[in-house]
C-alpha positions, 0 to 999 in steps of 0.5 A: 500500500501506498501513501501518496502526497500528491503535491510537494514543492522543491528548491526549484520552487520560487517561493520554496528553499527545500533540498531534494535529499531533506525531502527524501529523508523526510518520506522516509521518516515518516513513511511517505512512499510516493510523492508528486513534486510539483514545483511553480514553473518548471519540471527539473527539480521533480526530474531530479528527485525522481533519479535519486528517491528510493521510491515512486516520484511522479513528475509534475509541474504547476503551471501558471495560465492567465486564468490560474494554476494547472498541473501536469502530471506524468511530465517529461520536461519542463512546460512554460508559464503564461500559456492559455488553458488551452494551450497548457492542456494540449502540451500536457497531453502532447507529454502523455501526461495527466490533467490534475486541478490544484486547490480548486475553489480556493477562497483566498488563493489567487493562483487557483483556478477559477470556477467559470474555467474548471467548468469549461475544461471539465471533460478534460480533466483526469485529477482534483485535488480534493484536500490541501493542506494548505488551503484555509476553508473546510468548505473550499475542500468540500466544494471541490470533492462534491465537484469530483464525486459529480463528474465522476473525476479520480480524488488526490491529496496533498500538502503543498509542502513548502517546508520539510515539516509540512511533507505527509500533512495530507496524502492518498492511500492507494494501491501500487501502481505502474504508469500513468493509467495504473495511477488514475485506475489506483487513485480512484480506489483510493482514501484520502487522509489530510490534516490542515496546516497552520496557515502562519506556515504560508510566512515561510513560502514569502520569506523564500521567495524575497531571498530568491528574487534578492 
């Protein structure tokens, strides 16, 4: 059995400062044996992990639009920022890869998706993310499960790990799996298990991001 957090960020994140070799570490500590690492506009540090990690890492990206965040799972490489939804979904395709909605529905999250788009690209969408730990309202999560449990579309979870303390806040236990299809039939299956994190943790992600830029 798996325990999957669907939603960790890198060094490779702007607003991010964790070593890949501290998060491996971690999953092992506490017991996470599959991760997505999903970094802000870009694939290489996932790429990275996934060459060095003991255990499954899938290769995902959040991808900025001008309408909000999408992820791509199962990525090959890197997909640009500042695409339209409709040109960002067609690379994720064109990669073979997954179509995931993170914390859709977010009240305070200017980066989510907004609710006009996620119901024009609702057929093609394999993934919501069901619980994030980082999301403030209970209700946003709610919305966002009644959404997926309508349309018939496969549950994550994840912690949106900025920090190495977050890691396993929210995760889906699921089956093993192999490739991308093995991973939706899996998911599917699978149970969701989260707690929320202390939303003072969000400090730490605007902390990173001014030593980045500086």
């Amino acid at each position: 059995m798996l325990k999957a957090d669907l939603h960790i960020h890198t060094e490779y994140s702007m607003d991010c400062s964790t070593p890949l070799g501290k998060i491996i570490d971690r999953c092992l500590e506490i017991g996470i044996n599959c991760i997505a690492v999903c970094d802000h506009g870009t694939a290489e540090g996932a790429i990275k992990i996934k060459s060095m990690a003991p255990f499954k890492v899938i290769v995902a990206e959040e991808i900025l639009t001008p309408h909000g965040e999408i992820m791509g799972m199962f990525l090959q490489e890197t997909i640009p920022s500042g695409l339209s939804v409709e040109q960002t979904l067609a690379q994720i395709r064109i990669q073979g890869g997954l179509v995931c909605v993170p914390h859709p529905f977010d009240t305070f999250r200017q980066s989510a998706l907004g609710k006009k788009v996620i119901e024009t690209i609702t057929a093609q969408i394999d993934v919501v993310e069901v619980f994030n730990s980082r999301a403030s309202l209970l209700r946003d999560s709610t919305k966002a499960d009644r959404f997926a449990e309508k349309h018939g579309i496969a549950k994550s979870a994840g912690s949106d790990a900025h920090t190495v303390s977050e890691i396993g806040n929210a995760y889906v236990e699921m089956s093993e799996f192999s490739g991308r299809d093995g991973f939706l039939q899996a998911l599917k299956k699978g149970k969701v298990v989260g707690r929320r994190t202390n939303p003072v943790i969000h400090f730490t992600s605007v902390w990173a991001r001014l030593k980045n830029r500086f």
